[in-house]
C-alpha angles and dihedrals in degrees: 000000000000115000121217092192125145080233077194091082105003128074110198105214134165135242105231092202104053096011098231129154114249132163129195127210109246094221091052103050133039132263106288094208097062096030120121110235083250100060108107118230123211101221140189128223122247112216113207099260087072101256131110132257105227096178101071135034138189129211117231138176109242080234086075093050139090133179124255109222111213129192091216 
């Protein structure tokens, strides 16, 4: 999938249960690296076109999470 993400302020991630494609907004969310699996992410929805659904967003644990890695 291409991304059209601002990877300035959002971090495209994946829900391992369902494998969707989510981001979260850097500002809103703490640091991933140093979150607990508990910590609760407030995430975005990625369409299939690669951008980012901004109306409606889903709460998620870190736990169902998993980083996206990207060759930018």
């Amino acid at each position: 999938m291409q991304f059209k993400l601002d990877f300035n302020h959002f971090v495209p991630v994946q829900h391992e249960p369902t494998q969707a494609y989510l981001a979260f907004r850097v500002t809103e969310n703490k640091d991933f690296d140093t979150a607990a699996d508990t910590d609760i992410y407030k995430c975005y929805l990625i369409k299939s076109n690669g951008k980012i659904n901004l109306l409606k967003s889903l709460l998620v644990p870190k736990a169902e999470l998993q980083m996206i890695l990207l060759l930018l």
